[in-house]
DRENDO-1510 file (C-alpha; in Angstrom, 1 decimal, always signed):
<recs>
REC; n; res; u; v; w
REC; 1; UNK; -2.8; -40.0; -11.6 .
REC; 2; UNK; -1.3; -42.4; -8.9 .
REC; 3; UNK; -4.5; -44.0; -8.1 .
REC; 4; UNK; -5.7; -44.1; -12.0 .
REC; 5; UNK; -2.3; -45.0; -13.7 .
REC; 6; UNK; -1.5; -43.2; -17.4 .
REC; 7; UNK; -4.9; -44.1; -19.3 .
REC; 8; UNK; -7.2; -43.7; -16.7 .
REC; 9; UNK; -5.8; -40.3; -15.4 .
REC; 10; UNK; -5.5; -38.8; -19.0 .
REC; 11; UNK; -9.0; -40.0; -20.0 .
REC; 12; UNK; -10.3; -39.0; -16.7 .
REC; 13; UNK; -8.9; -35.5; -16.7 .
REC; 14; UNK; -10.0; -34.7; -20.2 .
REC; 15; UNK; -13.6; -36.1; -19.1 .
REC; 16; UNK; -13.3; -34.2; -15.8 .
REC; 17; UNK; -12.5; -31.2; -17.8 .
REC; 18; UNK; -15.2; -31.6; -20.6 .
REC; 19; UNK; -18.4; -32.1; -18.8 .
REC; 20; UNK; -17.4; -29.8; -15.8 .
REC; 21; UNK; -17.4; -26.9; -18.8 .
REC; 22; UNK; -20.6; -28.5; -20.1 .
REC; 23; UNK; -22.3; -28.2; -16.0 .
REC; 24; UNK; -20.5; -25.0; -15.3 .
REC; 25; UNK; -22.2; -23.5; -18.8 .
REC; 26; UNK; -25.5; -24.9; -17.7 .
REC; 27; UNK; -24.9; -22.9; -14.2 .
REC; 28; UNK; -24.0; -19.7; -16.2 .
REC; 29; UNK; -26.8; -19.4; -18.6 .
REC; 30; UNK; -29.0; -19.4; -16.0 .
REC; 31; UNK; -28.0; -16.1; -14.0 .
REC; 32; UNK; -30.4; -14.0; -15.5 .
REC; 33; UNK; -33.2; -16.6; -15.7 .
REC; 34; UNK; -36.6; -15.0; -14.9 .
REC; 35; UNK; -35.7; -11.1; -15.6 .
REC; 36; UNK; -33.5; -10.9; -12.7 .
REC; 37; UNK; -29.6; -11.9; -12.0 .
REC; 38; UNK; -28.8; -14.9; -8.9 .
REC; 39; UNK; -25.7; -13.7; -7.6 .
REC; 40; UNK; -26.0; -16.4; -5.2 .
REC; 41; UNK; -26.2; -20.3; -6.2 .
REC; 42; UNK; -28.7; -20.4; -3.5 .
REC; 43; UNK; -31.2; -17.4; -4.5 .
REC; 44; UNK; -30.8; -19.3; -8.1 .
REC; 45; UNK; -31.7; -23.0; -6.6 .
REC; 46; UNK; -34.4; -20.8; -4.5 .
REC; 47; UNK; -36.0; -19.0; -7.3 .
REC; 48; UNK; -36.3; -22.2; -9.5 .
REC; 49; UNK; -37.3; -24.9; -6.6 .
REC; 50; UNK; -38.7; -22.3; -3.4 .
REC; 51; UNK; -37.3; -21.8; -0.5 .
REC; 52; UNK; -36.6; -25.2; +1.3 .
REC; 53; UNK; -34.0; -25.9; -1.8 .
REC; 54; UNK; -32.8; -21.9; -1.0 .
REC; 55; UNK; -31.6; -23.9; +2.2 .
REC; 56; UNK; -30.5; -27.4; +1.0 .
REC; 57; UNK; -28.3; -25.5; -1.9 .
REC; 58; UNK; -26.8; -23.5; +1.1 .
REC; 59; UNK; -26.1; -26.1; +3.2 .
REC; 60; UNK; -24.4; -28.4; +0.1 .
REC; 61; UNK; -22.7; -25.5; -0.8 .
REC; 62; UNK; -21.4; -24.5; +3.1 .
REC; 63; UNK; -20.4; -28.3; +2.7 .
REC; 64; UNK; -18.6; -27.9; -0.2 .
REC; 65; UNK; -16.8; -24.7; +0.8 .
REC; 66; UNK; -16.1; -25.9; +4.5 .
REC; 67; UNK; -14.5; -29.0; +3.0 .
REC; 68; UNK; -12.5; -27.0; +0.6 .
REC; 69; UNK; -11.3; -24.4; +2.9 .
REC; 70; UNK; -10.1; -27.6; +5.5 .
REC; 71; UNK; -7.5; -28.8; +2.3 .
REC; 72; UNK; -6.4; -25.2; +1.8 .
REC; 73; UNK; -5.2; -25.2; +5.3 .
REC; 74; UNK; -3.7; -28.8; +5.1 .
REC; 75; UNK; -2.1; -27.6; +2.0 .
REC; 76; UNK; -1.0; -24.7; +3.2 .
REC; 77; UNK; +0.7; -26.4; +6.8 .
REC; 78; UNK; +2.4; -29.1; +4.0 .
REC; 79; UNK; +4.1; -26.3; +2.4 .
REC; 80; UNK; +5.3; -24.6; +5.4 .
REC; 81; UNK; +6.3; -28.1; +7.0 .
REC; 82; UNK; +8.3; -28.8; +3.4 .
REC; 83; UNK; +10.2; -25.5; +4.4 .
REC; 84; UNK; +11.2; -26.4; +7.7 .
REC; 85; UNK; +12.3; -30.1; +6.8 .
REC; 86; UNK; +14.9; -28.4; +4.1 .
REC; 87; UNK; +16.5; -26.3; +7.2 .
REC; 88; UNK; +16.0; -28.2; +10.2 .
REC; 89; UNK; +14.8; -32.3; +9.6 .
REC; 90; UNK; +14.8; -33.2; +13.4 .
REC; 91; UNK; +11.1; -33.8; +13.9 .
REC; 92; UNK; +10.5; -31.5; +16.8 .
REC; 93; UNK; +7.9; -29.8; +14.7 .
REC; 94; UNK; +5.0; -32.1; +13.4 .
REC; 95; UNK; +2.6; -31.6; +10.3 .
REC; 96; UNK; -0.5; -30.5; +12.7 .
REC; 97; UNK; +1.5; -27.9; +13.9 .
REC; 98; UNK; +2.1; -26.2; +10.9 .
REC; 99; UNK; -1.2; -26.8; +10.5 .
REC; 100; UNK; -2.1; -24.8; +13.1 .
REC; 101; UNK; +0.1; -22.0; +12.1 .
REC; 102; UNK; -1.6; -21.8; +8.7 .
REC; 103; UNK; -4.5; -21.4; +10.3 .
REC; 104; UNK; -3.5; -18.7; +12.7 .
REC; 105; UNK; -2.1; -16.7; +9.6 .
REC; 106; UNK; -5.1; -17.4; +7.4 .
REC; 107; UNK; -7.4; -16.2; +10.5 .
REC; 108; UNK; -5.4; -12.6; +10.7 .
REC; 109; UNK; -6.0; -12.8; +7.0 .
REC; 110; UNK; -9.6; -12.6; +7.1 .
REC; 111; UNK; -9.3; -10.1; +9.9 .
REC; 112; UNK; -7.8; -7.6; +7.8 .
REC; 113; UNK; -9.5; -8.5; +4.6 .
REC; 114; UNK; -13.2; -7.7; +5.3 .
REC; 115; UNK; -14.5; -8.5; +2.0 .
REC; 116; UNK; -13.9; -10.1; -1.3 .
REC; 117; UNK; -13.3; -7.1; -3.5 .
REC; 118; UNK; -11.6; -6.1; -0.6 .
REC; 119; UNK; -8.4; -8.3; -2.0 .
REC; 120; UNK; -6.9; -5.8; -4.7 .
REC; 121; UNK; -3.7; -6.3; -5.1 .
REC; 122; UNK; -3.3; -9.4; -3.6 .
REC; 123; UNK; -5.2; -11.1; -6.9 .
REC; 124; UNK; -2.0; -10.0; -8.5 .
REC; 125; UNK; -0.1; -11.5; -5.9 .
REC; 126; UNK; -1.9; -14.9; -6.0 .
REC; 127; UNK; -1.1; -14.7; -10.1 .
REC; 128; UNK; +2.3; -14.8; -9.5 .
REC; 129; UNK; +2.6; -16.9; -6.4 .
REC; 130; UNK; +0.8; -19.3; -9.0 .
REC; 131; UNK; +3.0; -18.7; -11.9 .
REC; 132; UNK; +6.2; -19.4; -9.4 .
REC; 133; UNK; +5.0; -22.5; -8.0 .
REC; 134; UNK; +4.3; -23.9; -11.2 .
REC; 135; UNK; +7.5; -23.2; -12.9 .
REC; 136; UNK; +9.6; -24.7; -10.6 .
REC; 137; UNK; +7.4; -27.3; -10.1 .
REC; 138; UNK; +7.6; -28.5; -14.0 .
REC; 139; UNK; +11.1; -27.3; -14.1 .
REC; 140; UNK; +12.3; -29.7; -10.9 .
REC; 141; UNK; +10.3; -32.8; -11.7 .
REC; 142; UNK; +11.2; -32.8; -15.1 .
REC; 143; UNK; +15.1; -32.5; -14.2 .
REC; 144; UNK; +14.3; -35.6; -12.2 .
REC; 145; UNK; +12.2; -37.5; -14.3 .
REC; 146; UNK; +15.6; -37.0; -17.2 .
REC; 147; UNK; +18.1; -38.7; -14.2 .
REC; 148; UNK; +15.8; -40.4; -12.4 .
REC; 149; UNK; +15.7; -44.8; -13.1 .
REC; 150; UNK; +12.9; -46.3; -14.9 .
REC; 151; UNK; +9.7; -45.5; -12.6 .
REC; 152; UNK; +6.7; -47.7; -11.7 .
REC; 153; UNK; +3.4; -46.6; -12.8 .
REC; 154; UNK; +1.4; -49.8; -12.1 .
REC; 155; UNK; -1.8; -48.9; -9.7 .
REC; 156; UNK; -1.4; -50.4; -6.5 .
REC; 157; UNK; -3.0; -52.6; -3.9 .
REC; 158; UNK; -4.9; -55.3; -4.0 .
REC; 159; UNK; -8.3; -55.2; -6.0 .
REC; 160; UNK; -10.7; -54.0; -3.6 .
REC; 161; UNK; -8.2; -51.1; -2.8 .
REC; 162; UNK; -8.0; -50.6; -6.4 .
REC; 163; UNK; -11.6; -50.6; -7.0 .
REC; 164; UNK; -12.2; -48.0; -3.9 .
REC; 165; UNK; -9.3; -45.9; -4.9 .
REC; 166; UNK; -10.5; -45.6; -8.4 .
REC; 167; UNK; -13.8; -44.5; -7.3 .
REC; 168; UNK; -12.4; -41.9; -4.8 .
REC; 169; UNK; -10.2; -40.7; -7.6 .
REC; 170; UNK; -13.3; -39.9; -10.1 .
REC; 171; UNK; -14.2; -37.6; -7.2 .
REC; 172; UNK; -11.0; -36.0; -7.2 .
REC; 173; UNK; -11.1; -35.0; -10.6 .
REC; 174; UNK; -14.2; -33.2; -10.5 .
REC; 175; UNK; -13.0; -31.8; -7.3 .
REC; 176; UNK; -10.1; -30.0; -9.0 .
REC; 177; UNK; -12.1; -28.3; -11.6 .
REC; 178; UNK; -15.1; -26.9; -9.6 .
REC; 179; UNK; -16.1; -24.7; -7.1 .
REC; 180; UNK; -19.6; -24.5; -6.1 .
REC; 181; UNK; -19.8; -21.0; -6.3 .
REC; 182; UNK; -19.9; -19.7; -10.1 .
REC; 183; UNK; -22.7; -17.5; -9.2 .
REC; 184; UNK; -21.1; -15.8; -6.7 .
REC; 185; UNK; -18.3; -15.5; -9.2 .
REC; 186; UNK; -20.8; -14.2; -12.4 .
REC; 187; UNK; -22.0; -11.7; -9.8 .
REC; 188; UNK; -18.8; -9.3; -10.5 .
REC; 189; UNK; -18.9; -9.7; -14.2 .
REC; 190; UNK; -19.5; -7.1; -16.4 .
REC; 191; UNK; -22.6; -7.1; -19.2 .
REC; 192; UNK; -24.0; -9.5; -21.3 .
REC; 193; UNK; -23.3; -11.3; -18.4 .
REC; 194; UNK; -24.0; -14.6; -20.0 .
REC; 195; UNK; -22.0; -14.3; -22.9 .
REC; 196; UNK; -18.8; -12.6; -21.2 .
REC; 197; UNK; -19.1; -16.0; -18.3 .
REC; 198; UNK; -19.3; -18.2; -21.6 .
REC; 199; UNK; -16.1; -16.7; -22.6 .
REC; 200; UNK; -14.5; -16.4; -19.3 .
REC; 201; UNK; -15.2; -20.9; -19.0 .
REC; 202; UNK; -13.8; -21.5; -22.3 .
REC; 203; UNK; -10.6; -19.7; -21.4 .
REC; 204; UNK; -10.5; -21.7; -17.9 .
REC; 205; UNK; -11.4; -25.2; -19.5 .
REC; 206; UNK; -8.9; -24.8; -22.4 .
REC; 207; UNK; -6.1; -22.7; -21.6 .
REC; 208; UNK; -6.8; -22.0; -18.1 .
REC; 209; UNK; -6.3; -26.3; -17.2 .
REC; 210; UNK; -2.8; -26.3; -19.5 .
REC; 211; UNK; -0.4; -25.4; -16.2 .
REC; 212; UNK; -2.7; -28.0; -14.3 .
REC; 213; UNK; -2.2; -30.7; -17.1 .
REC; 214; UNK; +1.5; -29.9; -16.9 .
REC; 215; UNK; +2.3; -30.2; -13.5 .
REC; 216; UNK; +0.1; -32.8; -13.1 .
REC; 217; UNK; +1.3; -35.3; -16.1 .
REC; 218; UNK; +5.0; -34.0; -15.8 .
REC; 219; UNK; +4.9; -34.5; -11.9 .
REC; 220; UNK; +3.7; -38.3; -12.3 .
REC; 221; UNK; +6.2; -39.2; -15.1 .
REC; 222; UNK; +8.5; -38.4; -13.2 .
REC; 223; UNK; +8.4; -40.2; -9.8 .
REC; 224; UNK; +5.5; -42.9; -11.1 .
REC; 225; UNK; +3.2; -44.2; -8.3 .
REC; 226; UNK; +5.9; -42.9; -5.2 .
REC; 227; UNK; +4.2; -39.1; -6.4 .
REC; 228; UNK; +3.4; -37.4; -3.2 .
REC; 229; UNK; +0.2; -35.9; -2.4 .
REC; 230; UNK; +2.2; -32.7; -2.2 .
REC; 231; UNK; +4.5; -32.7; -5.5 .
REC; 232; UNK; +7.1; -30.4; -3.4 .
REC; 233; UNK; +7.6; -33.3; -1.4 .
REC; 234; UNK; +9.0; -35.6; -3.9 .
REC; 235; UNK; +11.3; -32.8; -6.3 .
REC; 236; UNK; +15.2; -32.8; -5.7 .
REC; 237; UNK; +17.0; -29.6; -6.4 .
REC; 238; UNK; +18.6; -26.2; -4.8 .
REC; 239; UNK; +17.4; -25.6; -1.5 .
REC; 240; UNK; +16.2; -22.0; -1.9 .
REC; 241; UNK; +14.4; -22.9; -4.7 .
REC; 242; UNK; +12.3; -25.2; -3.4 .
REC; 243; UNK; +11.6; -23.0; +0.0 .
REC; 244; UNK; +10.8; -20.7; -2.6 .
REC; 245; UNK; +8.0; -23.0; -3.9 .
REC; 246; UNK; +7.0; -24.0; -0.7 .
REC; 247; UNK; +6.1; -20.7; +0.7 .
REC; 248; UNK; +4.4; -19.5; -2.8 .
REC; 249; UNK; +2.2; -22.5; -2.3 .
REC; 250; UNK; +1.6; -21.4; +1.7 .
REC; 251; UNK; +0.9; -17.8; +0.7 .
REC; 252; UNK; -1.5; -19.0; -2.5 .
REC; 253; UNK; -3.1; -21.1; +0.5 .
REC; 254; UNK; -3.9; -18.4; +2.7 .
REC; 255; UNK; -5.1; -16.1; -0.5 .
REC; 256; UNK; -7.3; -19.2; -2.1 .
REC; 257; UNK; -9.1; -19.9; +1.5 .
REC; 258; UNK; -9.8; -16.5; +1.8 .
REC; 259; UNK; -11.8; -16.6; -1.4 .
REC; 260; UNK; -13.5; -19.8; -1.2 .
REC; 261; UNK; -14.2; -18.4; +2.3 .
REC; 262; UNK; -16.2; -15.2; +1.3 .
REC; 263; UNK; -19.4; -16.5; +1.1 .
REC; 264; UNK; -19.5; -18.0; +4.4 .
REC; 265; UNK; -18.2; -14.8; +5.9 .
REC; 266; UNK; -20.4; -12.5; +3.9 .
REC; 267; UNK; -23.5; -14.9; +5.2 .
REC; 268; UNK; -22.4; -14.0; +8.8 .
REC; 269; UNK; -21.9; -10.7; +8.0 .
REC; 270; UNK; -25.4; -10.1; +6.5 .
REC; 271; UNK; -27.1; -12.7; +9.3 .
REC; 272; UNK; -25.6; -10.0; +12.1 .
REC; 273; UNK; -26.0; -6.8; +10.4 .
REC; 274; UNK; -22.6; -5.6; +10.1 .
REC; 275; UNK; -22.7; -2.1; +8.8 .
REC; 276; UNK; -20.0; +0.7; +8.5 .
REC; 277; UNK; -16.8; +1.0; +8.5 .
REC; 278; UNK; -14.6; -1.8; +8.2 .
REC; 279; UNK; -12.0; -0.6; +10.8 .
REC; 280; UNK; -14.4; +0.2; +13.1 .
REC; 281; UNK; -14.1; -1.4; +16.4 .
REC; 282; UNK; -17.2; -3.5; +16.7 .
REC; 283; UNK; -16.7; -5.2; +13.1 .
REC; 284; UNK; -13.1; -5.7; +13.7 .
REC; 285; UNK; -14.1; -7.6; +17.1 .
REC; 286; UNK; -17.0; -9.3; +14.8 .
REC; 287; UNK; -14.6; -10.5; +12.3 .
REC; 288; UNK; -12.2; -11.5; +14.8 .
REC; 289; UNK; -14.6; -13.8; +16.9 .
REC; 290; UNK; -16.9; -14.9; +14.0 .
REC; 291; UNK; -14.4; -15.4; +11.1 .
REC; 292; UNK; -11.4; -16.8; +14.1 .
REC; 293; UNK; -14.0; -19.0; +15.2 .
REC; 294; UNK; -15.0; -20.7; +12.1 .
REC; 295; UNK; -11.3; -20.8; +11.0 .
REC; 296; UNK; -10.9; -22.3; +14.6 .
REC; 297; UNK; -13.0; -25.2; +13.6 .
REC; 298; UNK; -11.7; -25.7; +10.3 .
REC; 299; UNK; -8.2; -26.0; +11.4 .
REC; 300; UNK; -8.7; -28.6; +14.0 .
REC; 301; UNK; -10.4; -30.7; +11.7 .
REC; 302; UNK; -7.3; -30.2; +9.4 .
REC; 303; UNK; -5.3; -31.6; +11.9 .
REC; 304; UNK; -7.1; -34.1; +13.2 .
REC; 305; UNK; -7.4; -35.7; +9.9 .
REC; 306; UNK; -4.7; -34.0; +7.4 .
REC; 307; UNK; -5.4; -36.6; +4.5 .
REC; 308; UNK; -5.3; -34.0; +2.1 .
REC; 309; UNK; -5.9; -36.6; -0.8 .
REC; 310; UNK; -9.0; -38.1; +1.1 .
REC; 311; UNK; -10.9; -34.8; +2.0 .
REC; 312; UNK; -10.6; -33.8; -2.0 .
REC; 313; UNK; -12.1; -37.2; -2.7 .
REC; 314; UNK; -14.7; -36.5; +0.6 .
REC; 315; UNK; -15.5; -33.0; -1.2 .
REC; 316; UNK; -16.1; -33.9; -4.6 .
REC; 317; UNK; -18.8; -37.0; -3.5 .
REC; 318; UNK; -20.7; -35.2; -1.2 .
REC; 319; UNK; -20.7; -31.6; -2.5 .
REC; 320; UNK; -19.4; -30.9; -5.5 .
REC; 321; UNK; -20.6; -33.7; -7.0 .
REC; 322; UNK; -24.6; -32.8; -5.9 .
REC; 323; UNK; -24.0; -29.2; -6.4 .
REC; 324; UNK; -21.5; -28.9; -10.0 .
REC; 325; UNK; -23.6; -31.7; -11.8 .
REC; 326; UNK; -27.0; -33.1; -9.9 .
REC; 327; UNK; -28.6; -29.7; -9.6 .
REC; 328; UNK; -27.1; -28.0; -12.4 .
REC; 329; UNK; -28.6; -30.3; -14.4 .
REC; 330; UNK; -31.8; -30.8; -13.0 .
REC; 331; UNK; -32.2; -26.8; -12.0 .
REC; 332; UNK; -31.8; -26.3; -16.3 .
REC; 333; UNK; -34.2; -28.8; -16.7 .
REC; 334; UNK; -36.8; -27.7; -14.9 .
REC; 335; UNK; -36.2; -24.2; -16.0 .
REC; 336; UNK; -35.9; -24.5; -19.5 .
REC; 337; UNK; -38.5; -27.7; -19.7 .
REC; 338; UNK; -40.9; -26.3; -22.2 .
REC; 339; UNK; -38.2; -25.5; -24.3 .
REC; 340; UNK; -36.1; -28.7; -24.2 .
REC; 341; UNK; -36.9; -31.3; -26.2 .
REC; 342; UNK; -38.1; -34.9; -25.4 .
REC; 343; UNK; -34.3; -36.3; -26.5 .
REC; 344; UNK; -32.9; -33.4; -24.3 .
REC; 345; UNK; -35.0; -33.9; -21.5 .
REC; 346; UNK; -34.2; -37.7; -21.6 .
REC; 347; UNK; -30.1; -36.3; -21.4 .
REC; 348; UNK; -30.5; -34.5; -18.4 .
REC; 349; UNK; -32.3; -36.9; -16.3 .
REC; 350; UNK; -29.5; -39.8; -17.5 .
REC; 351; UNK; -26.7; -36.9; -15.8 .
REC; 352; UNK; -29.2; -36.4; -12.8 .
REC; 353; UNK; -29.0; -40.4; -12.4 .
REC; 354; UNK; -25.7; -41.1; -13.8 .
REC; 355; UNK; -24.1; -38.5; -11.1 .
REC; 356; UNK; -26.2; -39.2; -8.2 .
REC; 357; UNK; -25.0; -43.3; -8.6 .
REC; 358; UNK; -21.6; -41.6; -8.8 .
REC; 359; UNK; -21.7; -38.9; -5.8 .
REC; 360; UNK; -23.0; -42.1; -3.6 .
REC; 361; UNK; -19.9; -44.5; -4.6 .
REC; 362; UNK; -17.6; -41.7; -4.2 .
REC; 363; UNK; -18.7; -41.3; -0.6 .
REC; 364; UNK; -18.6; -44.8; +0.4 .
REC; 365; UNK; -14.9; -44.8; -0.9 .
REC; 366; UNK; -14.1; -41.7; +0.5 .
REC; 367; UNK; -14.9; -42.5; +3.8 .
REC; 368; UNK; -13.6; -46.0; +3.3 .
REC; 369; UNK; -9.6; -44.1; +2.4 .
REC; 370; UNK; -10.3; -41.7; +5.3 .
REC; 371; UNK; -11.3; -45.1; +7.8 .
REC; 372; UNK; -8.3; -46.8; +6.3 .
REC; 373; UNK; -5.8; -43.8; +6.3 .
REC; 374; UNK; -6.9; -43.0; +10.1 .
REC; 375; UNK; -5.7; -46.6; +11.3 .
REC; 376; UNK; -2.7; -46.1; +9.3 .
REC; 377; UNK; -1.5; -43.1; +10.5 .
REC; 378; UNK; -3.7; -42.3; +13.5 .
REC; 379; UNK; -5.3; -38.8; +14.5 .
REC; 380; UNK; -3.4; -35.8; +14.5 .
REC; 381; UNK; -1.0; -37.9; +12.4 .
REC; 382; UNK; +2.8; -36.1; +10.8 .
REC; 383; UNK; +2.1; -37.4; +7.3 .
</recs>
């Protein structure tokens, strides 16, 4: 919203939302294409295009989740910095080193979580980590947004900024609302498969994206363009409250990385032939050194560059943007073309084009705000 200002943010999210349903549904009706479900996005790109897009898809989507996993853990060390600042504000402790914390606690997560339906009860948790964080976030800035001054929402900078900003911003959006990985995610649903996935996306993209809308439109009223990257950091209210907030969002963070996580870690599992028990000693020492090393990596790239605003832009233009709307479109064309019409066929090669043009801008001003925010605020910066 800060970058976009009142018009362009509430147009862009309602856009955002509707045509990342519209790709999504593309994605979903083809799970069972050919007689046979893709519970991967990659054995689906694979099946359609052969194996050297089996690997491309893989690598976007490694990409996409790598990226994604790096702002849960900046995330995640914001929300556990935002604690300590409410007790003790005497800058001994700096942002990458709650970085690195969250990335130690989200490693001995992984160690003792050996695979996704491994979570249980700790969905449940993440529900109501969720539903606390949101509360008191809507709660807290609306309080403040009743006694706060008139607010600023003009965009700011100069025109160039603007213009870069803008563009980063579009890659945001469609950051926020996809994943990469709804196969993976239609895998564990329960037949018609199609038709129950149809459902579950019209929940999401309707109901599901009202707390979202919410906090997002509530949070910018409020405090205008001086809204934080990380909302917590701009509310005013009791002190427990918000440390309560804070470490729901830490714990949400370690629970969401594991997820977006799994497929990289069931990859490495399959690649080295882990078999048996879980708690067995040589796939504990597996998951510690495979899963601690790649969390290893992610983190010190988190700190080195915790622009949490910058690496959702990053994401969105070079993954999600190739994987949510490029190929989703272009994989239902190709599979479906003797059944599309000219007209239809003629609509998903404009979305092929008109996204590609996009994911390409998106980059170039993504890596301009990442150049820009590094010379700012330097590496390793306490942002």
């Amino acid at each position: 919203m800060v970058p976009l200002g009142w018009i362009g943010g509430v147009i862009g999210l309602l856009l955002a939302t509707g045509i990342s349903l519209y790709a999504n549904s593309l994605v979903a009706k083809l799970h069972e294409f050919g007689g046979k479900r893709h519970i991967r996005y990659r054995d689906l790109a694979g099946f359609i295009y052969g194996k050297k897009m089996y690997r491309v898809t893989w690598g976007l989507q490694y990409v996409n989740l790598f990226m994604i996993n790096c702002g849960f853990i900046i995330l995640a060390g914001s929300a556990l910095k935002a604690v300590y600042v409410l007790f003790r504000d005497d800058s001994l402790m700096k942002l990458p080193h709650f970085i690195a914390i969250a990335g130690v606690v989200c490693a001995l997560f992984a160690i003792g979580i050996p695979h996704l339906s491994a979570l249980g009860i700790w969905l449940g948790v993440s529900t109501i980590l969720s539903i606390v964080y949101i509360v008191v976030a809507i709660v807290l800035s609306a309080k403040d947004g009743v006694n706060k001054p008139e607010r600023d929402y003009t965009i700011q900078g100069s025109s160039i900024n603007k213009l870069f900003t803008i563009t980063g911003a579009a890659a945001n959006l469609v950051f926020a609302f996809n994943t990469g990985m709804l196969p993976e995610i239609q895998a564990t649903v329960k037949q018609p498969v199609v038709k129950n996935m149809m459902k579950a996306l019209y929940f999401q993209f309707t109901v599901g994206v009202l707390p979202m809308y919410a906090v997002t439109f509530i949070g910018y009223w409020a405090y205008g363009s001086s809204t934080s990257t990380y909302l917590l950091n701009s509310v005013s209210g009791p002190v427990w409250v918000k440390a309560l907030a804070n470490i729901c969002a830490f714990l949400q963070s370690v629970i969401s990385l594991h997820i977006f996580a799994s497929p990289t870690y069931e990859y490495m599992d399959t690649k080295y032939g882990v078999k048996g028990s879980p708690l067995a000693l040589k796939n504990l020492l597996f998951r510690t050194v495979a899963r601690g090393s790649y969390l290893a990596v992610s983190t010190l790239l988190s700190a080195l560059l915790p622009f949490l605003g910058d690496f959702m832009s990053l994401t969105g233009a070079i993954s999600t943007f190739p994987l949510t709307f490029i190929l989703a479109n272009h994989m239902y064309l190709v599979a479906m073309n003797e059944k599309l019409s000219v007209v239809q066929k003629l609509w998903h090669w404009l979305n092929v084009c008109v996204f590609g043009l996009m994911s390409l801008a998106a980059a170039i001003a993504a890596v301009r705000l990442i150049s820009v925010d590094s010379k700012n605020f330097h590496v390793f910066a306490d942002v």
